[in-house]
C-alpha positions in Angstrom: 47.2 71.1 65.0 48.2 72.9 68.1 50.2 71.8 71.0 49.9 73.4 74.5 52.7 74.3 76.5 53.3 74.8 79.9 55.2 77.0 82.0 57.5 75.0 84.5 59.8 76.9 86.6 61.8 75.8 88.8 61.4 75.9 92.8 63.4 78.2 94.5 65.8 76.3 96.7 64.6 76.0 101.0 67.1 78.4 102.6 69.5 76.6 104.9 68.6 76.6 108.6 71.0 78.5 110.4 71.5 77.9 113.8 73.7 79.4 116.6 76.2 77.9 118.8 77.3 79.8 121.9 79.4 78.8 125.1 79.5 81.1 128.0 81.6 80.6 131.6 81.3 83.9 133.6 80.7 86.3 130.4 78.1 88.3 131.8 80.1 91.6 131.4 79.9 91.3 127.9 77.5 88.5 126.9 75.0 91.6 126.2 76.4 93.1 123.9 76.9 89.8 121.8 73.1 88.6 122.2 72.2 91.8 121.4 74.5 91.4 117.8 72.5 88.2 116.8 68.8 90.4 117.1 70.8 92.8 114.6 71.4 90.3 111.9 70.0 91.2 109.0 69.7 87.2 108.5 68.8 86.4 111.9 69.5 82.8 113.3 66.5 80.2 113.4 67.8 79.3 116.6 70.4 79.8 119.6 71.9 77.2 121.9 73.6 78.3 124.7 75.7 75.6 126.7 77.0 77.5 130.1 79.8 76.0 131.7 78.8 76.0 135.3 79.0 80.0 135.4 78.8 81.6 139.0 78.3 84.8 137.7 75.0 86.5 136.6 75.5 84.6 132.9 72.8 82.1 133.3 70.1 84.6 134.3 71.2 86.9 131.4 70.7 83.9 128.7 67.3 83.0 130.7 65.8 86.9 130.4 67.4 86.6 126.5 65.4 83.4 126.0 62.5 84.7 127.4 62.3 87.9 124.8 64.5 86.8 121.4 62.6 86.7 118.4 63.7 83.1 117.2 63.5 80.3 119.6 66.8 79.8 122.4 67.6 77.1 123.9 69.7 77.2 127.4 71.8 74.4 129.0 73.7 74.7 132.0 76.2 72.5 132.5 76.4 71.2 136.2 80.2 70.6 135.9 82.7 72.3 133.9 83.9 70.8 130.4 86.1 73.0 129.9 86.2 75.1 126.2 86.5 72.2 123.8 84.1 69.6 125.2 81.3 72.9 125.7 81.3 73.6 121.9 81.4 69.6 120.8 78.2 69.3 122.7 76.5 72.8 121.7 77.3 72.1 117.7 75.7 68.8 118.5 72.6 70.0 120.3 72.0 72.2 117.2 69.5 71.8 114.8 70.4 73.9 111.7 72.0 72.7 108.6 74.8 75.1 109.3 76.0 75.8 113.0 78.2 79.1 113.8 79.9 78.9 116.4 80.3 81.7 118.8 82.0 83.1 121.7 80.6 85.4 124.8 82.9 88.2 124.5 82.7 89.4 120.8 80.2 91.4 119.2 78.8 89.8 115.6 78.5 93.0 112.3 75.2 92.8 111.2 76.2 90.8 107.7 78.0 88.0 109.8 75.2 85.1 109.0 73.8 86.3 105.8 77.8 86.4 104.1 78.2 83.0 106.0 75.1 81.2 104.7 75.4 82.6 101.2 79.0 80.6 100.6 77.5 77.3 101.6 74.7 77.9 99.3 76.7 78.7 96.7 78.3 75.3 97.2 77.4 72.2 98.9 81.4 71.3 98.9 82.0 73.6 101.6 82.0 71.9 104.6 83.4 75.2 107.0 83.4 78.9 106.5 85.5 81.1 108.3 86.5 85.1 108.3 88.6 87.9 109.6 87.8 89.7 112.3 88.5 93.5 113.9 90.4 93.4 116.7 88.8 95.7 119.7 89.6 96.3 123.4 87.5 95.3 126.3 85.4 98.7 125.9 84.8 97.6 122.5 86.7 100.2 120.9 88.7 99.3 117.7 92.4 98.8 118.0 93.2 99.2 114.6 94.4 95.6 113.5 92.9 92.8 112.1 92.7 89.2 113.6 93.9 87.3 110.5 97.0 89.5 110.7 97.6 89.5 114.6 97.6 85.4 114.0 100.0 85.6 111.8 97.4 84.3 108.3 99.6 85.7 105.8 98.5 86.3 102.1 100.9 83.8 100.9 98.7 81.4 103.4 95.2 82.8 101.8 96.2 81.8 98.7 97.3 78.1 99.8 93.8 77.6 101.2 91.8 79.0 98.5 93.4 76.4 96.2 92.1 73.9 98.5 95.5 72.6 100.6 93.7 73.8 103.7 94.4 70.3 105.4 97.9 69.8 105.5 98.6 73.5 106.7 95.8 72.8 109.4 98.1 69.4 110.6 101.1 71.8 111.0 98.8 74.9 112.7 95.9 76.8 113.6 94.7 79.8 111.9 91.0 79.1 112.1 89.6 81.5 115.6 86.7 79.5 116.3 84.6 83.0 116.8 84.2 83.2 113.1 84.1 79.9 112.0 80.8 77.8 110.7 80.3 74.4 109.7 77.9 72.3 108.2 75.9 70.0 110.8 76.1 66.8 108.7 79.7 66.8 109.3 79.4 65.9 113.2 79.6 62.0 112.6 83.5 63.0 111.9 84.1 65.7 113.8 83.5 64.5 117.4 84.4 63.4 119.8 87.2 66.1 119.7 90.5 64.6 120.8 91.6 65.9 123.7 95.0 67.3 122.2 93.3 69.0 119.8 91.8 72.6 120.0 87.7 72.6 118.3 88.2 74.8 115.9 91.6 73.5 114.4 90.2 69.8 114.8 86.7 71.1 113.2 88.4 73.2 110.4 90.4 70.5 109.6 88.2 67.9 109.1 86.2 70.2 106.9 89.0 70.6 104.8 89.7 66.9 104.7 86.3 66.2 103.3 85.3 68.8 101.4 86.5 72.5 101.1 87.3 75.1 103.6 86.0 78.3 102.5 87.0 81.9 103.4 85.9 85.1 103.9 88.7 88.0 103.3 86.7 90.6 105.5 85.7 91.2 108.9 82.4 89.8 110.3 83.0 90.2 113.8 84.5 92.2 116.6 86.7 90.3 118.4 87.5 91.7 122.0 91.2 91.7 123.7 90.8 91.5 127.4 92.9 90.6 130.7 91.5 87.1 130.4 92.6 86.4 126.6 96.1 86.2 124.5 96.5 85.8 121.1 99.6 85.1 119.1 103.1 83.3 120.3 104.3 82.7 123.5 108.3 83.4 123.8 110.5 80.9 123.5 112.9 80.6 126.5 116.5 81.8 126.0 118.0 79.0 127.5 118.8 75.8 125.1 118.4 73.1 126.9 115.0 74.3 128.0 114.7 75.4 124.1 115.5 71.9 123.2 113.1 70.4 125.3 110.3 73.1 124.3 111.0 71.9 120.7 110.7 68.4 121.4 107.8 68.9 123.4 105.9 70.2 120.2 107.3 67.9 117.8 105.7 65.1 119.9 102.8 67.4 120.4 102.5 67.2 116.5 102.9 63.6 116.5 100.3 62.9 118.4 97.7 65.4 116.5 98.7 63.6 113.5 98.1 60.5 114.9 94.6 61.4 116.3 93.9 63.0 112.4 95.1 59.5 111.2 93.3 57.9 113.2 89.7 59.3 112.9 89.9 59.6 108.8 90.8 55.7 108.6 88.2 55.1 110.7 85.4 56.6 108.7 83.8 55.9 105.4 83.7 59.1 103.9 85.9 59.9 100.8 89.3 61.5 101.7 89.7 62.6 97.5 93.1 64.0 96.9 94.4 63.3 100.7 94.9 59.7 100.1 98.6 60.0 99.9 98.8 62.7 102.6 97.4 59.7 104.7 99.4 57.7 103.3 102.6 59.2 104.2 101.2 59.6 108.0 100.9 56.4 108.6 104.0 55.4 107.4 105.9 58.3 109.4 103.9 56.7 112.6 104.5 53.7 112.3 108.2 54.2 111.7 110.7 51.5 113.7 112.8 52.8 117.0 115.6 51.9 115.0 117.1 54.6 113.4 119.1 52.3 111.0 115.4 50.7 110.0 113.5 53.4 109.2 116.1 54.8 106.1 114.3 52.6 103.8 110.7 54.4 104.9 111.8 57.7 104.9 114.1 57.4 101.2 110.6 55.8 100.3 108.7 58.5 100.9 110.8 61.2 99.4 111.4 59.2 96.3 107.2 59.2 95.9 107.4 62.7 97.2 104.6 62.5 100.0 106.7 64.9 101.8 105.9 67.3 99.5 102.7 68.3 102.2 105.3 69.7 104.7 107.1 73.0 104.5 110.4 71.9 104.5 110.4 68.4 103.2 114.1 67.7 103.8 114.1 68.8 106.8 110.8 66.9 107.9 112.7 63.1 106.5 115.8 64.5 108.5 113.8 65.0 112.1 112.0 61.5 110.7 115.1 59.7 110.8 117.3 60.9 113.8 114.7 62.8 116.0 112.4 60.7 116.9 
């Protein structure tokens, strides 16, 4: 007797759909040069929405002549009063249709690998909520300047390592080092993401919630050009030399921080989605939040919370329970 056998294989898995979010305001003396990047993909976008903030410049005809001509479909929305950065890229990631969304800015100019690195770590794993990469630095004639972005920010090695082992979140609560211009994010993760509070810059608040949920992958090479010009700063602002006006600098941020937290707090209660291993992170928010104007009260809560060690998320844990008590 003789048994027949079939071949089975398996089907190849549908390709993600990759779709392009860019904000523009005044950009048309570069804007070129950066559609002209997303032609040169060697995986090109299936689509390209465009939210203009209420440009007066020639940016709005540029994207309309680009629309006209691209070979994968654009769409173009002008905005008939400004948002303002934030608000721009919450509503072109949500106009999108892809099942990844890169964000983008008007001034840089994309390396031809950009989307085909990007999409190839969320296929790899469907944990990865957000991608994001290094970048050359260049002037505003485009020409390199011999640094790299992660560095100019200040992304350390020691830091690279902390977020490849997956404790992207609570460095994300403390800073940024996420540049929106080379970050993507998966388009199923917009029920959490937005609105984005208005405290909160998108990329930190979308990197963050990313990591909160899932992982936060990197990618330790440069897939962009980012452009330094008259209208852009990167890295820290000097402190002033005077200390009263240092003190009040430094309380300024720490109830900056407060309130970021709070907002972060806030919106992960809120939703249904699993927090995994950030349970006690939240945890030891809410009880530094909800701590009592009594300084004499809130010993208990913070000897609490280093006994369990749920400071252990913040640099300097002893000296996090000290602002707790007497700061704030």
């Amino acid at each position: 007797m003789t048994t027949a056998t079939t071949n089975q294989t398996t089907p190849a898995p549908i390709p993600l759909r990759l779709s392009v979010a860019l904000c523009t305001c005044n950009g048309a003396g570069f804007l070129p040069e950066q559609l002209a990047s997303y032609v040169a993909q060697t995986r090109r976008p299936d689509e390209l929405v465009a939210c203009d903030d209420a440009s007066t410049d020639a940016t709005p005809s540029l994207l309309e002549a680009f629309a006209a001509q691209a070979p994968f479909p654009v769409r173009v929305v002008r905005n008939a009063e400004r948002l303002g950065v934030s608000r721009n890229f919450a509503q072109a990631v949500q106009l999108c249709a892809g099942d990844i969304v890169a964000l983008s800015d008007q001034d840089d100019r994309w390396l031809p690998n950009k989307l085909e690195r990007l999409a190839a770590v969320f296929e790899e794993s469907h944990a990865v909520n957000a991608v994001f990469s290094d970048a050359d630095l260049v002037n505003d004639h485009g020409q390199p300047v011999g640094q790299r972005l992660w560095k100019s920010v200040g992304f350390a090695p020691g830091d690279q390592e902390t977020v490849r082992r997956g404790q992207a979140a609570p460095m994300l609560l403390r800073s940024n080092f996420v540049t929106g211009a080379t970050l993507a994010v998966r388009a199923d993760l917009r029920d959490v993401m937005f609105p984005i509070p208005p405290i909160w810059g998108h990329e930190q608040w979308m990197a963050l919630l990313a990591a909160t949920f899932g992982e936060l992958g990197m990618i330790a090479e440069p897939l962009i050009q980012y452009r330094l010009h008259e209208r852009q700063q990167i890295g820290l602002r000097p402190l002033p030399l005077d200390f009263k006006a240092r003190q009040a600098n430094r309380r300024k941020r720490q109830a900056e921080r407060q309130e970021r937290a709070r907002d972060y707090w806030q919106r992960v209660r809120s939703t249904p989605r699993s927090v995994g291993p950030w349970a006690p992170l939240l945890a030891n928010l809410e009880a530094r939040l909800t701590l009592p104007e009594q300084r004499w009260r809130r010993a208990p809560v913070v000897l609490r919370e280093l006994t369990a060690g749920r400071y252990r998320w913040e640099t300097n844990p002893w000296k996090t329970a000290w602002k707790d008590l007497f700061w704030r």
